[in-house]
C-alpha positions, 0 to 999 in steps of 0.5 A: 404067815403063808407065803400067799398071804400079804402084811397089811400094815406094810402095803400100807406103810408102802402107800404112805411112802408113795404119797409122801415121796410123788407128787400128784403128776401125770407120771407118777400114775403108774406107780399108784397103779402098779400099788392098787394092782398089788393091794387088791390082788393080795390075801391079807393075812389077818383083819381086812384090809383098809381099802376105802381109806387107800382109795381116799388120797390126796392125789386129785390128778392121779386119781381122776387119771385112774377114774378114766383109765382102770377097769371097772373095779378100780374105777368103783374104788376110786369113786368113793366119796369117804372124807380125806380126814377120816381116811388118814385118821384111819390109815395112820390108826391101822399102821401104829396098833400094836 
């Protein structure tokens, strides 16, 4: 993997980290923030990246925070209507393939 090039699985394995560790609190928006930055700006290595499942995320404060206050591509992202349950199913499938 060049040294330009990002592994999915572990941004994605990050994310889950976050989710499980901060509460949906004003103050942990930058942590979130900083993360999508970092997603988004990365060339993946091999597949694509699972975005519309990182943009779906049980953090309703933090997520409206981000609506407000991002540019317009992350306000785009974070305006996707894709079902929690699904979104999960999926992360949790892209970080455990072999």
């Amino acid at each position: 993997m060049g040294k330009d090039r990002i592994n999915a699985k572990e941004l994605v394995k990050e994310f889950l980290f976050l989710r499980e560790k901060f509460p949906d609190e004003p103050k942990h928006l930058h942590l979130f923030t900083n993360f999508l930055r970092s997603f988004l700006r990365g060339k993946v290595a091999h597949g694509v990246p699972p975005t519309a499942e990182i943009m779906t995320h049980e953090r309703p404060i933090i997520h409206s925070l981000m609506e407000k206050s991002m540019e317009s591509l992350l306000y785009t992202l974070t305006s996707n209507p894709m079902n929690i349950e699904v979104a999960r199913e999926r992360l949790d499938t892209f970080v455990n393939k072999k």
